[in-house]
N, C-alpha and C positions, 0 to 999 in steps of 0.2 A: 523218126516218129512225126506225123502231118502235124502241122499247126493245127487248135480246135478254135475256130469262129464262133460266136452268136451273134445271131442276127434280129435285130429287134426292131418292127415294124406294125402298127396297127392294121395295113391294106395289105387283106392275104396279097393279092397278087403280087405284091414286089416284093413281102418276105421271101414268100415263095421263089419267084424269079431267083431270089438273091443267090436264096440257099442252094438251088440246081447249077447255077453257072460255077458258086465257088466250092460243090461238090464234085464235079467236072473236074476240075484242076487241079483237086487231090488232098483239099480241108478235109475235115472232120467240123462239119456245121451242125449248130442247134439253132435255135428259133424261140423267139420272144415278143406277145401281142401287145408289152407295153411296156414302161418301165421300171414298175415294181415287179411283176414276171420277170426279168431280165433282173433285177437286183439279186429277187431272192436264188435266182439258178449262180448266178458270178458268186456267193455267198455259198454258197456251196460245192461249188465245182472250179475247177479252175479252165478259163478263156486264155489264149494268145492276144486274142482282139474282140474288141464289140463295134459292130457297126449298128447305128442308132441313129432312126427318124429323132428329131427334134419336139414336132409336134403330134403326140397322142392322148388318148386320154388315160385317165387314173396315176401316173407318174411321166411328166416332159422328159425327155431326153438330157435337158440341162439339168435337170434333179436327181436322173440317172448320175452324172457324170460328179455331181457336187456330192453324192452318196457314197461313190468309189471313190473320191477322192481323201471324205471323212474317215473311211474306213479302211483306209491305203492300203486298197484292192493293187498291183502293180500290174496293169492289164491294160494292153494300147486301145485307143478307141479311132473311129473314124464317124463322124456324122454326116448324116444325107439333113440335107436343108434344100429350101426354095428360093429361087434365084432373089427373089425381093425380102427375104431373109437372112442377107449377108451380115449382116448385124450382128443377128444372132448367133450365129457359125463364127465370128470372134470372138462372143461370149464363151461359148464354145471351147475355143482353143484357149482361150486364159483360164479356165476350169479343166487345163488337162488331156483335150482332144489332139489326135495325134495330127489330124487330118481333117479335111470335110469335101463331100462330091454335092452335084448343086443336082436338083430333080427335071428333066427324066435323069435318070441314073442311066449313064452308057458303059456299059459294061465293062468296054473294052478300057476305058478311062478308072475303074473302079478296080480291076484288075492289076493294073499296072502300079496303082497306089498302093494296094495291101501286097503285090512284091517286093517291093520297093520300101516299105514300113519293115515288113517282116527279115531284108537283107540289113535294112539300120541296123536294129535288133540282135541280128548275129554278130556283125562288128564290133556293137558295144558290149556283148559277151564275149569276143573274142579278147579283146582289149581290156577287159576286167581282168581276162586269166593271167595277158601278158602280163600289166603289171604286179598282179600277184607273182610270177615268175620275175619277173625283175627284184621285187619286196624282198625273194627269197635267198639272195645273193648278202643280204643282211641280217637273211633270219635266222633257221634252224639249219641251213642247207651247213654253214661255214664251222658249227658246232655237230664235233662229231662224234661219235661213241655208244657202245652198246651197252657199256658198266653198269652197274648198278648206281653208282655213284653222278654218273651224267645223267644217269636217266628221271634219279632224284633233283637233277638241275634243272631238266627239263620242264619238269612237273611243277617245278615251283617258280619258274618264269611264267609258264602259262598262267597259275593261278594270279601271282602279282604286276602282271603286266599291265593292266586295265584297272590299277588302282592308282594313285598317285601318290602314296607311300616310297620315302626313302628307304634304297636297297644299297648295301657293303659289299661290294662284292671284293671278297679277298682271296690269294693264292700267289703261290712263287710268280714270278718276274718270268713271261712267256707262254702262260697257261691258256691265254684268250681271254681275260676278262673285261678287253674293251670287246670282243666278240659277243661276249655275256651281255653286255650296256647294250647293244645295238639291239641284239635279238628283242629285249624286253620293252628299249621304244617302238620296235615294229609290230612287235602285238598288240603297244595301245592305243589308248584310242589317240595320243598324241602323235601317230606315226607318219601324217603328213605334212607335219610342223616340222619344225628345225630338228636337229642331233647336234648337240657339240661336246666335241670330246676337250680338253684341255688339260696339258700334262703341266703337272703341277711343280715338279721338279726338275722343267725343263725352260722356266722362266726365270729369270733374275728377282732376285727378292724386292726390287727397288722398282718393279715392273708390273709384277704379278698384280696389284690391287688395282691399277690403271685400267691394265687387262682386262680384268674380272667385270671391275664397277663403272668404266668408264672415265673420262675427264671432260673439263670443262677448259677450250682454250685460255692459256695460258696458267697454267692450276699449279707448273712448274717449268721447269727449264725443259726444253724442245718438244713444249705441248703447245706448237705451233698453231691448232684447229680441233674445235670437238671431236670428241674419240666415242662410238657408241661400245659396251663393254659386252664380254661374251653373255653376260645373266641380261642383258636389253635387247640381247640379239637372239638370243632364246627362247625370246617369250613366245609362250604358249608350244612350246617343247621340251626338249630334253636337255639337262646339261650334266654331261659325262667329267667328274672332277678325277680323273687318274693322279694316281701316288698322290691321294690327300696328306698323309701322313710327310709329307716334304710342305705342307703351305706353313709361313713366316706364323709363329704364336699370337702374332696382334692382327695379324687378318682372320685368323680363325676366328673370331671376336667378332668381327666384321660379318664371317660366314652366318655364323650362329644367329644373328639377327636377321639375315637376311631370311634365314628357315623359319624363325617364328614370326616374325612379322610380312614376309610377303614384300619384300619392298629393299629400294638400295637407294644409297646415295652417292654419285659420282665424284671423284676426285675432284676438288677448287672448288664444289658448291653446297650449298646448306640445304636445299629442299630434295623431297624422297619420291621415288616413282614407282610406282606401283610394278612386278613382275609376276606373271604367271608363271612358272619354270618347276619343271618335274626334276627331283636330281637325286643322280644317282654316281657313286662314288667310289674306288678301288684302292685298296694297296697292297704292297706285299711284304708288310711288319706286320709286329704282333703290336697292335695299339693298346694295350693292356700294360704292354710292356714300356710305350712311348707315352701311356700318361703316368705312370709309376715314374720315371726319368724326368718329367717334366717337362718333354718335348711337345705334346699334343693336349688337347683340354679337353678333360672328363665330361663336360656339360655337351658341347661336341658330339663325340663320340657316339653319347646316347640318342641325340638328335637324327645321327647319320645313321647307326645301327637299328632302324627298327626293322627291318630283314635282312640277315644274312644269307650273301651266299658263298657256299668258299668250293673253291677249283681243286679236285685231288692233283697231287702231282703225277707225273704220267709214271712215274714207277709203282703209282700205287694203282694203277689202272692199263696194265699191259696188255689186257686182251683187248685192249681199245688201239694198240700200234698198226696191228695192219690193217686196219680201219680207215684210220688218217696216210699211213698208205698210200694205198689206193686212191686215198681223197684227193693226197697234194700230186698223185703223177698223174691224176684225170687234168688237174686244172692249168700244170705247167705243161704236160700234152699238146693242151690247146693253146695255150700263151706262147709255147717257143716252137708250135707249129712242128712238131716231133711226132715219129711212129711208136711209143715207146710205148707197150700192151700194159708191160704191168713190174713185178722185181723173181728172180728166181731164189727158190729157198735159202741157201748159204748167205746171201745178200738178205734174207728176211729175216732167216736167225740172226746174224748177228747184229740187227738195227733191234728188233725184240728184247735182246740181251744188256744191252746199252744201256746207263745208266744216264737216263738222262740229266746233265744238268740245266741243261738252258732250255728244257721243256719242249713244248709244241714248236714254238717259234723255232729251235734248233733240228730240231726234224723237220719243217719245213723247209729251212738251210738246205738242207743236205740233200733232199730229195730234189728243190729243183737244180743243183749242183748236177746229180746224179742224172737227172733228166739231158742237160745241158753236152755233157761230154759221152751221154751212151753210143754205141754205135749199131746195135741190135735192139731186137724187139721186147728185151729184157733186161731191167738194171741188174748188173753182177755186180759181186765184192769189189773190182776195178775197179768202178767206178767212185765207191765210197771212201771218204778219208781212208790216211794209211791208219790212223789209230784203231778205224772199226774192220781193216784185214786182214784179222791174228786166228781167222776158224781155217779150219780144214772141214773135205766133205764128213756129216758125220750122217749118219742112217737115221731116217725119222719114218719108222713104219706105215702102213699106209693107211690102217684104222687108227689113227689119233686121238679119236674119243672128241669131245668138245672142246671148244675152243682156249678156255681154262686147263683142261688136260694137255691139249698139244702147248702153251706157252710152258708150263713147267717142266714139262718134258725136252724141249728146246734147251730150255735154262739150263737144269742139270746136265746132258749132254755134252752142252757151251762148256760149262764148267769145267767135268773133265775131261776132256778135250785138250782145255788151256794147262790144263795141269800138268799132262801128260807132256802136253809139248814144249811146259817149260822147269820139266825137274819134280813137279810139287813142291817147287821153292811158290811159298805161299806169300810170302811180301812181295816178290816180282807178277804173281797173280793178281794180286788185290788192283796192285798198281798199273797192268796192262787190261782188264776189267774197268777199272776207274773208280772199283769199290773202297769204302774202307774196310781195312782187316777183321775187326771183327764181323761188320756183314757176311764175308766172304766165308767165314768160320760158321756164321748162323748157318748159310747158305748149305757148305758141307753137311751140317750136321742136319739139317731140314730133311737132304735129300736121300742121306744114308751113302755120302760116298765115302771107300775108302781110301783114306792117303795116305 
């Protein structure tokens, strides 16, 4: 689609002129006798560019431009001035002008400017998209699933992303909920600020508060030199506190102030410094249960929980498996520089069937495993641990129904299958499944098989 110009000049002849040369070249131009004319049309219409005499009467040019500027019109301009009006053609440009040509206006010189504006223009849209595709490598891309249950995650990251409300995000150990943190600082508006993630039970307890608040040298033995802490290095971003439910009972203390009051004190000194810091928080206890025990503080808990969000485990969301998938053999594909199209059925049933314990993160395990040693353009059963190559082919008709129908249908199959092939001795099932026995027993009786 052409770029649309307006051209805004008191002396028909060189609107005129203007309009025919960059109607020639393939604009889409309009025409304005002055620069209230020219306001109220930009106010209503939308320009690529306005090119605009300086001097006319009933609205200047620079009044034009201080109008679009009030009313953040986002429209390039270029000004025609008079060689002994350089002055003003500065004024000009520090009110927002892209450009200025000096009068006679030469065409060929005028030309070359508004291609030359209009290639910027596309660069800095191109490079808006990339880094939005960059953005996306931390956003919603790495979160994956069609469940109902993600889909509710998704919905409610969007809404609280853009507020600075502390978010809980809980769920088993591998679920992605530092993936969850990340998505939620890249939606707001804190997303070109810092992220820091910090595992909380992967510090020394005698470290962690150092960590966190900083010190002041010498504050203890081998605090050689000021130490800035992760909540001063944050500021005016995000601080991701994983496995809260591991931080020392007398730093929580510490925490808790720091949430209402806005502000820290660093280790070895007495005065407080102000912190901007968005935080967001994870574990995968039940904290209900760890201030009942006396492990974590009630006061706490309420401060951190004022949105929940919790991670289904991926058993409870299977039709989201060959989802993820596809995800993790697109992205080790390219990481290990591999032909590998996609996984064949028997290899997809039995990764479906799987109980997962160690969640997302162990099917990402296994897939780039599986990536890693294929030798075709398909992951097969080969390639998967021996514990998940106990199916044989079984018949999976070829209308499936939806995607909810073909996983159950899978499942029971799986089941007996294994049964057959091992006796319907049902403790040796449970156990080569990885089920417990009674699930195994729910399972039967779910599906209506006989044993």
């Amino acid at each position: 689609m052409p770029e649309k110009i307006l051209v805004v000049d008191d002396e028909d002849i060189i609107r005129e002129s203007l309009s025919y040369i960059l109607s020639k070249e393939g604009y889409v131009v309009d025409e304005a006798e002055n620069g209230k004319v020219a306001l109220d049309k930009i106010l209503d219409n939308y320009y690529d560019l306005v090119i605009t005499d300086l001097e006319m009467p009933v609205m200047k040019g620079i009044e034009l431009l201080e109008n679009l500027s009030t009313a953040a019109v986002q429209t390039a301009s270029i000004v025609i001035t008079a060689y002994g009006s350089l002055d003003t053609a500065i004024k000009a440009l520090r009110h927002g002008a892209s450009d200025y040509i000096l009068k006679p206006v030469e065409f060929d010189d005028l030309l070359i400017k508004v291609n030359r504006l209009f290639e910027i223009k596309k660069l800095i849209a191109e490079n808006r998209l990339l880094r939005k595709e960059v953005q996306r490598n931390f956003d919603f891309v790495n979160l994956v699933g069609k469940s109902s249950a993600m889909q509710k995650i998704f919905e409610t990251i969007e809404t609280v992303a853009d507020t600075d409300s502390t978010v809980l995000i809980t769920g088993n150990s591998g679920t992605g909920k530092e993936l969850v943190a990340r998505a939620i600082h890249q939606n707001s508006k804190r997303k070109n600020k810092p992220f820091l993630a910090v595992n909380c039970g992967a510090i020394s307890e005698n470290l962690i508060e150092s960590e966190l608040f900083g010190h002041k040298r010498g504050a203890f033995t081998g605090a050689i030199s000021d130490k800035e802490g992760y909540l001063k290095a944050a500021d005016g971003g995000t601080l991701f506190l994983d496995e809260i439910s591991e931080m020392p009972l007398q730093l929580q203390v510490k925490l808790l102030r720091v949430l209402q009051e806005k502000e820290i004190t660093p280790v070895g000194t007495t005065y407080s410094i102000p912190v901007n810091v968005r935080f967001l928080a994870s574990t995968n206890r039940d904290l209900q249960e760890e201030i009942s025990s006396g492990r974590f503080r009630e006061d706490l808990f309420y401060r951190l929980n004022v949105i929940e969000i919790n991670i289904p485990s991926l058993k409870q969301r299977k039709e989201d498996i060959p989802l993820l998938i596809d995800h993790f053999i697109n992205k080790y594909r390219i990481e290990l520089n591999k032909s590998v199209k996609g996984i064949d059925k028997n290899a997809l049933r039995a990764l479906v069937n799987y109980d997962w314990r160690g969640e997302v993160r162990e099917l990402e395990n296994i897939i780039e495993r599986a990536v890693i040693f294929s030798k075709g353009d398909y992951i097969t059963t080969a390639e998967l641990p021996i514990y998940l190559q106990t199916t044989k082919e079984i018949y999976i008709p070829e209308k499936a129904g939806s995607l909810e129908d073909f996983v159950k249908r899978v499942e029971k199959e799986f089941i007996l299958k294994t049964l057959e092939n091992n006796g319907y001795d049902k403790d040796k099932v449970a156990k080569v499944l990885d089920l417990g026995l009674s699930t195994l027993y729910r399972k039967i009786k779910e599906y209506g098989i006989e044993a």
